[in-house]
MIKE-620084 format. One record per residue (C-alpha): x, y, z; residue in one letter. Coordinates in pm, whole numbers, plus 50000, padded with zeros to 5 digits. Layout:
residues N
c1 X&c2 Y&c3 Z&koldren A
...
This chain:
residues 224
c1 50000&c2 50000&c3 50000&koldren X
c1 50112&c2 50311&c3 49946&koldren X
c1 50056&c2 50656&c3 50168&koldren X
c1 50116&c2 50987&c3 50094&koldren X
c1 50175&c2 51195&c3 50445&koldren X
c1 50042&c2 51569&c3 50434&koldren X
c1 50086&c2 51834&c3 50727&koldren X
c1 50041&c2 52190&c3 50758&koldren X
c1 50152&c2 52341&c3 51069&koldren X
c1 49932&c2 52659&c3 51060&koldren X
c1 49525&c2 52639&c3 51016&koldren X
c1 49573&c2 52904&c3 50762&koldren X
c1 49837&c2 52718&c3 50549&koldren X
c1 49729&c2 52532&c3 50226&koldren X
c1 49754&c2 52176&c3 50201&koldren X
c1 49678&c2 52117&c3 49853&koldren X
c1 50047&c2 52183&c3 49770&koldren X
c1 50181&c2 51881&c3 49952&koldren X
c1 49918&c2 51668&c3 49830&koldren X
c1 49922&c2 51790&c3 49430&koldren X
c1 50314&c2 51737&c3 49427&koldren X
c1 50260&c2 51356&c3 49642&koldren X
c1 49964&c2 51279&c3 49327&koldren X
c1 50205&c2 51377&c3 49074&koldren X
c1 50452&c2 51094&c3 49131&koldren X
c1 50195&c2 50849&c3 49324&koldren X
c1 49844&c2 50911&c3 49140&koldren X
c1 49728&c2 50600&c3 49337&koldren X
c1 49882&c2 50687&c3 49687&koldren X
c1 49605&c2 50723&c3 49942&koldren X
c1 49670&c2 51100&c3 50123&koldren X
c1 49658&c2 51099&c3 50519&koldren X
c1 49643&c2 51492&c3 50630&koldren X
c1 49648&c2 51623&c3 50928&koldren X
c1 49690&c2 52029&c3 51046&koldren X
c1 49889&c2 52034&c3 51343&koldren X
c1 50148&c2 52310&c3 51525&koldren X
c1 50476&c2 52219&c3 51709&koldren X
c1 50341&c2 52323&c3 52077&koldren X
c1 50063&c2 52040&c3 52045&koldren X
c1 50189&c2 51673&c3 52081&koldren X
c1 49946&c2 51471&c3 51909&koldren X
c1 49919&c2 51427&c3 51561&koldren X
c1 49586&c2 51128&c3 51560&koldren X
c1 49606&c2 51112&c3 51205&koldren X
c1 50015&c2 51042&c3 51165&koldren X
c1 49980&c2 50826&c3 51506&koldren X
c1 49718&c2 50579&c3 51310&koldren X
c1 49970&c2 50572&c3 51028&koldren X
c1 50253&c2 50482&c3 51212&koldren X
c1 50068&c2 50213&c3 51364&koldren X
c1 49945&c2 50003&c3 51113&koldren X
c1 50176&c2 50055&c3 50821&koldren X
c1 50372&c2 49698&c3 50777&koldren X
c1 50625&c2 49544&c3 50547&koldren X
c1 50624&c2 49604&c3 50169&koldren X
c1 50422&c2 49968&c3 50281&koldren X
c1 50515&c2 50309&c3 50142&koldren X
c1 50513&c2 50628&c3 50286&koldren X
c1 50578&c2 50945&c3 50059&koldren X
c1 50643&c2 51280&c3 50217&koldren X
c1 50659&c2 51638&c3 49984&koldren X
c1 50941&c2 51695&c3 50217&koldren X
c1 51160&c2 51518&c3 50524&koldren X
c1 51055&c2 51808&c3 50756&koldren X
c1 50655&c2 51652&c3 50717&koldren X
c1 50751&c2 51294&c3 50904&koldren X
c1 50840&c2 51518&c3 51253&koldren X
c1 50868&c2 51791&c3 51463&koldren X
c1 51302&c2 51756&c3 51477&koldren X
c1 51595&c2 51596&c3 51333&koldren X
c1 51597&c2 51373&c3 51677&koldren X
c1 51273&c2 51225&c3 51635&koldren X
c1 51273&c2 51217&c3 51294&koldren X
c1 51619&c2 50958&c3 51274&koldren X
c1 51444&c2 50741&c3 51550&koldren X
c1 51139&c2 50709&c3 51331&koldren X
c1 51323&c2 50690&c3 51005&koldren X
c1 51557&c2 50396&c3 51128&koldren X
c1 51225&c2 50267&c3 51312&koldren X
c1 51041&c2 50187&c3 51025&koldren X
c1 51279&c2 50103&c3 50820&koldren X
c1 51326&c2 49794&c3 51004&koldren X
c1 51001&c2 49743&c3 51022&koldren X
c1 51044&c2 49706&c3 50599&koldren X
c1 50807&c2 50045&c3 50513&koldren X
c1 50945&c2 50242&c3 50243&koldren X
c1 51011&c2 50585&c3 50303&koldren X
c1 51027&c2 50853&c3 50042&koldren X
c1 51108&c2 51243&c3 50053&koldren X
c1 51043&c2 51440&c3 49756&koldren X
c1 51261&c2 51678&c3 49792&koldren X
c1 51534&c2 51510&c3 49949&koldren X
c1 51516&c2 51167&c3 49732&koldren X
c1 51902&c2 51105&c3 49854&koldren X
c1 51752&c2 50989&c3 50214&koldren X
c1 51480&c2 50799&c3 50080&koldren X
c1 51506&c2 50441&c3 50253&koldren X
c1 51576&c2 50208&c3 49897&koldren X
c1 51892&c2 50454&c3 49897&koldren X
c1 52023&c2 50392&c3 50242&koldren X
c1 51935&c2 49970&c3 50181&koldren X
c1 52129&c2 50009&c3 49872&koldren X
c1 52429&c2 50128&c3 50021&koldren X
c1 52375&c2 49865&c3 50308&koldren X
c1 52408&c2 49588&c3 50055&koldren X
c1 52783&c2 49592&c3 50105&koldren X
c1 52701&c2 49525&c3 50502&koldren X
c1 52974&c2 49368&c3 50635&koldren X
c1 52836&c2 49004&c3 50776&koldren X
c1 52960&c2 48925&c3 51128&koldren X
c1 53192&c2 48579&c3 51145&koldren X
c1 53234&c2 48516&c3 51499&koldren X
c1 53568&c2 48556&c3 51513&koldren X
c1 53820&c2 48850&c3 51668&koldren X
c1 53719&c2 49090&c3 51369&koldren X
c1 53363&c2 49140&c3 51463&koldren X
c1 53465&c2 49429&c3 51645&koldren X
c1 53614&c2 49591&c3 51322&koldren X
c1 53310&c2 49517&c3 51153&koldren X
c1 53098&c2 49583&c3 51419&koldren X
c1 53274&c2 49931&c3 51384&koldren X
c1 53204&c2 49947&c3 51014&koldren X
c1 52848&c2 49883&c3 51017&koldren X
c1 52809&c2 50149&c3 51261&koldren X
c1 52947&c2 50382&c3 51084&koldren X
c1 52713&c2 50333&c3 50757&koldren X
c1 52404&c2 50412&c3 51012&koldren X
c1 52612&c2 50716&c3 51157&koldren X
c1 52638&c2 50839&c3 50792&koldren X
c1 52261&c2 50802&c3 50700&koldren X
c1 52148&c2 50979&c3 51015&koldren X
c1 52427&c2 51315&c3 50939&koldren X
c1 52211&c2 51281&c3 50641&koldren X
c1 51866&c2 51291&c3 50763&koldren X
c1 51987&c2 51565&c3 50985&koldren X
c1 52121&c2 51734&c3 50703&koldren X
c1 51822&c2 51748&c3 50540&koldren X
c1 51598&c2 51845&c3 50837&koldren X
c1 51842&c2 52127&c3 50868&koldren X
c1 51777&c2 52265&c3 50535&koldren X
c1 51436&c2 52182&c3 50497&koldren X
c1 51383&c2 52383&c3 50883&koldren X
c1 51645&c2 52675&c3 50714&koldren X
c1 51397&c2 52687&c3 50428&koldren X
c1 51095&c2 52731&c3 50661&koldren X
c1 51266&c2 52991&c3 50861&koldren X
c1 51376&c2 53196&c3 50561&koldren X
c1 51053&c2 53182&c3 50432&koldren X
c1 50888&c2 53312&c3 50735&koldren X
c1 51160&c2 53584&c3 50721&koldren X
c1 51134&c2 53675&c3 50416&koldren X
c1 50702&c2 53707&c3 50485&koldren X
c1 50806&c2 53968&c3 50798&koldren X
c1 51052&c2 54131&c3 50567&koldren X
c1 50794&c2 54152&c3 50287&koldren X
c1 50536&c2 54316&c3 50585&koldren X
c1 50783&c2 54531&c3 50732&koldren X
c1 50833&c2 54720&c3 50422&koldren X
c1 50492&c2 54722&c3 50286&koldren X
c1 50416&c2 54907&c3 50653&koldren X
c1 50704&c2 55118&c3 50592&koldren X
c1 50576&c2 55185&c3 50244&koldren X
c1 50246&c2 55270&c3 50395&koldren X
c1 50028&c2 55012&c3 50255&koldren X
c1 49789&c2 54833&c3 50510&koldren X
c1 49808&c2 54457&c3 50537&koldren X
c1 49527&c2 54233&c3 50559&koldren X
c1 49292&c2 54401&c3 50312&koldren X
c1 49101&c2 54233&c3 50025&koldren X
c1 49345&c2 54243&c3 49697&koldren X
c1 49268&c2 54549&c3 49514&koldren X
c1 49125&c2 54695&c3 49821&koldren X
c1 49424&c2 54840&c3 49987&koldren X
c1 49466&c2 55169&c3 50075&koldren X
c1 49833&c2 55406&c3 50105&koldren X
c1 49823&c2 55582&c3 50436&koldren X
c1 50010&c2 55853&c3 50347&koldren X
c1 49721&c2 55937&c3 50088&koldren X
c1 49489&c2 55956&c3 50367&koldren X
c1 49558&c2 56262&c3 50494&koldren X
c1 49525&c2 56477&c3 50189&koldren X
c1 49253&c2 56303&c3 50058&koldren X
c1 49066&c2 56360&c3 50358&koldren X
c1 49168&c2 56759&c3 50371&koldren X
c1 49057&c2 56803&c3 50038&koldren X
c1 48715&c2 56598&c3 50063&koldren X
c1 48622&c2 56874&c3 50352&koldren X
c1 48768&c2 57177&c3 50122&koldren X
c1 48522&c2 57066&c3 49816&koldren X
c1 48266&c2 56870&c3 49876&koldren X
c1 47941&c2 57080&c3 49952&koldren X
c1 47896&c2 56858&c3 50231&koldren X
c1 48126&c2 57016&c3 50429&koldren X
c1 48334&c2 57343&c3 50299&koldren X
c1 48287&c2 57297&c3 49936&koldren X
c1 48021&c2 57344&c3 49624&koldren X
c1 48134&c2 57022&c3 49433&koldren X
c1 47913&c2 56712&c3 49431&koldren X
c1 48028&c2 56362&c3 49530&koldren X
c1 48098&c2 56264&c3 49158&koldren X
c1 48296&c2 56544&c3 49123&koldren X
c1 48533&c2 56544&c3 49391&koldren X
c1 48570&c2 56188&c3 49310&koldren X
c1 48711&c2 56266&c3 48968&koldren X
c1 48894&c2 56557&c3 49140&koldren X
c1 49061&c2 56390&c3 49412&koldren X
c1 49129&c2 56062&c3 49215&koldren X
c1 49016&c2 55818&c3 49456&koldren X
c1 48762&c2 55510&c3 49440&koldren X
c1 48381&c2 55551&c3 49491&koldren X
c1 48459&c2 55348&c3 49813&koldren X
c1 48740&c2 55478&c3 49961&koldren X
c1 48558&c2 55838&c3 49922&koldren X
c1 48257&c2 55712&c3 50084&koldren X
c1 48471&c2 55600&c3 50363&koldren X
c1 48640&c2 55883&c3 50392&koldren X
c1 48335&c2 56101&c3 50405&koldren X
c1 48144&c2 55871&c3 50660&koldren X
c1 48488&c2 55873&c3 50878&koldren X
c1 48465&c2 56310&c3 50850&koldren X
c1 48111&c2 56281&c3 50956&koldren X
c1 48193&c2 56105&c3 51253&koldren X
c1 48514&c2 56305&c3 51366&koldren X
């Protein structure tokens, strides 16, 4: 059987992405998803997988950071069910995928009973020490990648504040607050409501503002 694994780790995230890129390879895979945040323990849905998956299974991930909270965890369940015969598979990190690390275990080195078990005790170990740098390696990156992203978001905020542009607003709805201002001074200097002799329509076309965002205006004025 084969599983695709999906988690977001906000409400407000998208999941679609994970799954879309898990159908593209595995049309047939059947998608487990789950939202879930790194302060809450329990993930029911990856718990249930974890349980009952059993040899010949596949599990396919859009990414190595989706299987667990930390590179820790993650190794013990890599290694975990891998000897437990599931397949594991990253998409974006196909180099850790499990048939990779049993290919390179082919060559394991076959204890004899004799003085050099020791030595190739020592080998074997060091194959597994190599996979996990790996699967740390790519939980680094894949956690870098978050991080830069989320970065990158604040950045992208920061300057659209600094710029004077509200966030949060329906596309093609927002508004420049330094605009405001003026607007606002010359809605009370025209319009006939208040200083003025021009009608709505015109101090629309005058000003150069939106039907709403005039409206607005005027109904904040009224209220000042």
């Amino acid at each position: 059987m084969i599983y695709g694994y999906a988690r977001i780790s906000r409400p407000q995230q998208s999941i679609e992405r994970q799954v879309r890129n898990i159908r593209s390879d595995y049309p047939n895979a059947k998608i487990v998803q789950e939202a879930y945040t790194g302060t809450k323990m329990d993930r029911p849905e990856w718990n249930k997988l974890y349980k009952y998956v059993s040899e010949g299974d596949m599990i396919v991930f859009d990414s190595v950071s989706r299987m667990s909270r930390n590179a820790d965890e993650g190794v013990e369940t890599y290694f975990n069910l891998y000897e437990r015969g599931v397949q594991l598979v990253f998409l974006k990190e196909h180099y850790i995928d499990t048939e990779v690390y049993a290919e390179n275990m082919k060559d394991k080195i076959e204890l004899q009973g004799t003085d050099e078990d020791e030595i190739f005790k020592g080998l074997n170990n060091y194959f597994r020490k190599l996979a996990e740098r790996q699967i740390r390696i790519a939980f680094d990156q894949a956690e870098k990648e978050v991080q830069d992203l989320h970065q990158r978001t604040r950045e992208g905020i920061e300057t659209a504040r600094l710029n004077g542009k509200q966030i949060g607003q329906r596309p093609g709805n927002k508004l420049h607050i330094k605009k405001k201002a003026p607007a606002r001074e010359k809605i009370l200097k025209y319009s006939k409501s208040f200083n003025g002799t021009l009608s709505d329509g015109e101090c629309i076309k005058l000003i150069g503002i939106s039907r709403n965002t005039y409206y607005k205006y005027k109904k904040e004025l009224k209220l000042s």
